[in-house]
One Martini backbone bead per residue (centre of mass of N, CA, C, O) as a GRO file, in nm:
protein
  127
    1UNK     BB    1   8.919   8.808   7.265
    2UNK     BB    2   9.029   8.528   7.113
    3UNK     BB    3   9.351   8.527   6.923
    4UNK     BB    4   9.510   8.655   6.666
    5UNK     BB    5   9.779   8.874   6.772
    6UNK     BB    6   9.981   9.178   6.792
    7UNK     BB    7   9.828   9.323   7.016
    8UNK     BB    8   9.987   9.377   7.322
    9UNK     BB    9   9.682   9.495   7.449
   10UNK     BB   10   9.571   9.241   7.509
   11UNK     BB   11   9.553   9.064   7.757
   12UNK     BB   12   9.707   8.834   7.706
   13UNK     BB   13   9.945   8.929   7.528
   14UNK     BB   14  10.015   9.153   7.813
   15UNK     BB   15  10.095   8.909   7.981
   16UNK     BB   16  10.302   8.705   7.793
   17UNK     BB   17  10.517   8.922   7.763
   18UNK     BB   18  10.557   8.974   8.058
   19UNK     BB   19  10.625   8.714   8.130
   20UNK     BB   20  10.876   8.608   7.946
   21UNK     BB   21  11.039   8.893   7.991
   22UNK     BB   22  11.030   9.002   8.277
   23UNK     BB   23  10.819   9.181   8.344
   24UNK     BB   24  10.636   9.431   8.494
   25UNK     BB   25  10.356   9.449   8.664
   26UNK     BB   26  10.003   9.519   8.730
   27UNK     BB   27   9.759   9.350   8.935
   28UNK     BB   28   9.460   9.330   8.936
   29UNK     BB   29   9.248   9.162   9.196
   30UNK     BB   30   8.933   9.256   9.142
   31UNK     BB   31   8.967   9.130   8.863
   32UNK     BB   32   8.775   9.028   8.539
   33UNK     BB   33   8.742   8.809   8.246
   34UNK     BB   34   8.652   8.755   7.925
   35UNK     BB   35   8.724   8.449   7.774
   36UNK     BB   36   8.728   8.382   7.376
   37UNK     BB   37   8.698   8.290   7.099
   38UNK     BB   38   8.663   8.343   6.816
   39UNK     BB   39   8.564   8.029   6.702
   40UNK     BB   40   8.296   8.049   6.896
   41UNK     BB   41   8.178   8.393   6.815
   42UNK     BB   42   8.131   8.270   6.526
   43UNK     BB   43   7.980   8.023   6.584
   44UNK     BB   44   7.721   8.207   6.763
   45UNK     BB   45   7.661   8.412   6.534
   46UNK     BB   46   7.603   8.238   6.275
   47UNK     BB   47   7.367   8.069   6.432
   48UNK     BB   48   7.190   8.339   6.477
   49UNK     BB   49   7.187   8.451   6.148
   50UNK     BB   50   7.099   8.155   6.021
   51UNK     BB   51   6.813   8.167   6.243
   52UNK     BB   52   6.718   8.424   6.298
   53UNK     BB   53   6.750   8.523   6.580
   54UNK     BB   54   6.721   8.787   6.747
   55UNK     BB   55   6.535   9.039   6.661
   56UNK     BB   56   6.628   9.372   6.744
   57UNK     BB   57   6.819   9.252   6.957
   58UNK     BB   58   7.027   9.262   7.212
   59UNK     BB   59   7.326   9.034   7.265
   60UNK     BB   60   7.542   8.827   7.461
   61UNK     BB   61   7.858   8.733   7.357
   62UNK     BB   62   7.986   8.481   7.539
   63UNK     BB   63   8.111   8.400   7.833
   64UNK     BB   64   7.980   8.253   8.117
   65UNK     BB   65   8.290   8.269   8.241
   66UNK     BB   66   8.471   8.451   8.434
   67UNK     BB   67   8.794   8.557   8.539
   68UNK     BB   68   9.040   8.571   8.710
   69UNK     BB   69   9.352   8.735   8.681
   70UNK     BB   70   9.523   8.541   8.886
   71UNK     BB   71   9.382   8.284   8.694
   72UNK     BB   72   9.537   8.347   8.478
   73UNK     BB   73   9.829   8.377   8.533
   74UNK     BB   74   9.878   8.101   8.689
   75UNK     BB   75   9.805   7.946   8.395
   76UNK     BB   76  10.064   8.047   8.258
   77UNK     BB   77  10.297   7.981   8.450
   78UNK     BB   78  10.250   7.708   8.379
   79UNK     BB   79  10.268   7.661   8.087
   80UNK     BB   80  10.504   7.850   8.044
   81UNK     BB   81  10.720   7.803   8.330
   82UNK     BB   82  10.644   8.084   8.442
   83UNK     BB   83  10.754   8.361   8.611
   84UNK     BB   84  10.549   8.649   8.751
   85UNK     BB   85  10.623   8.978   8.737
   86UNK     BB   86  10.437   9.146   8.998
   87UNK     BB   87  10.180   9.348   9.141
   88UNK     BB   88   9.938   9.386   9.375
   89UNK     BB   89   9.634   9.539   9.319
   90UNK     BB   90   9.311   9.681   9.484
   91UNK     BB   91   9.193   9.654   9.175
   92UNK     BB   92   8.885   9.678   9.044
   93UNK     BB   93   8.644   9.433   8.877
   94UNK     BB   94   8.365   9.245   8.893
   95UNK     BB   95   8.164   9.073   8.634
   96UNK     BB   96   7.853   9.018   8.458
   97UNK     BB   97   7.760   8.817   8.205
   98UNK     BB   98   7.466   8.796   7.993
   99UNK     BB   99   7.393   8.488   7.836
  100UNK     BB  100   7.078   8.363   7.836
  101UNK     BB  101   7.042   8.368   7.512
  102UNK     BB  102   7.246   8.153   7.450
  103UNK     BB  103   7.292   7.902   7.551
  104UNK     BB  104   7.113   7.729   7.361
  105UNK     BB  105   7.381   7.754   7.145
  106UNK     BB  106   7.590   7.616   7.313
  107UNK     BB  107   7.479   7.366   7.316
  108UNK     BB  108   7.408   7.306   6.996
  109UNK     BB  109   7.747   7.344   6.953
  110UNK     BB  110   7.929   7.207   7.185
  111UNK     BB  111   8.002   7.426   7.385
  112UNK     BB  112   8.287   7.431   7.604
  113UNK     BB  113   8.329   7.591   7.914
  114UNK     BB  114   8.488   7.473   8.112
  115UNK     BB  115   8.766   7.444   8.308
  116UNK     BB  116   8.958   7.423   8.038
  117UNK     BB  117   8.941   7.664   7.871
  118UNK     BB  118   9.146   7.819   7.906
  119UNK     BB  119   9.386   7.667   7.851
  120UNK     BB  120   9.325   7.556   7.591
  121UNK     BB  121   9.354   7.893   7.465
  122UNK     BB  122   9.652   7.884   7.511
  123UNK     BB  123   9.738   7.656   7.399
  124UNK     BB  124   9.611   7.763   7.097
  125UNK     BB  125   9.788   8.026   7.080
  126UNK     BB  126  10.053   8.067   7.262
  127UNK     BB  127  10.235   7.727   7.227
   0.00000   0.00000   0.00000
């Protein structure tokens, strides 16, 4: 989940902060993250819940597509115009989120999940 926040924890902020400051991390190379705005899955939930949709059942609400982790970096990078001091190590995990029961809500709300998601979320909180 992107939004505003201090807490240097979520994976965007210890990115740019290390990013920034120069300092040195560990980049898990096999690892994906999936990354929502806020105010995308507030307007995906809000939308499920004054529709009544999906009642009693668990669904999940998320970006239809994980990112890989050094595809953030370099993102990040090029947004930042720093380059990133990291270590890659062969760790972590590739997943993906099912989120076919929402797809129709990310339509009907013209939630674009696009090539641009992931930059235009750093450009909107980040920059």
């Amino acid at each position: 989940l992107v939004g505003k926040s201090a807490n240097h924890n979520t994976i965007l902020n210890f990115f740019k902060y290390h990013i920034t400051n120069k300092i040195n991390f560990d980049l898990w190379s096999n690892s994906t993250r999936n990354l929502i705005d806020t105010d995308d899955m507030y307007s995906i939930t809000d939308y499920i819940l004054q529709k009544k949709l999906y009642p009693n059942q668990v669904i999940n609400i998320a970006n239809p597509v994980s990112y890989d982790v050094k595809d953030i970096i370099t993102t990040l990078e090029t947004l930042l115009n720093t380059k990133a001091n990291y270590i890659s190590i062969a760790k972590g995990n590739k997943f993906s989120i099912d989120t076919e029961l929402i797809l129709p809500v990310i339509q009907e709300l013209k939630i674009n999940f696009g090539p641009s998601y992931m930059a235009d979320l750093i450009k909107k909180y980040y920059l």
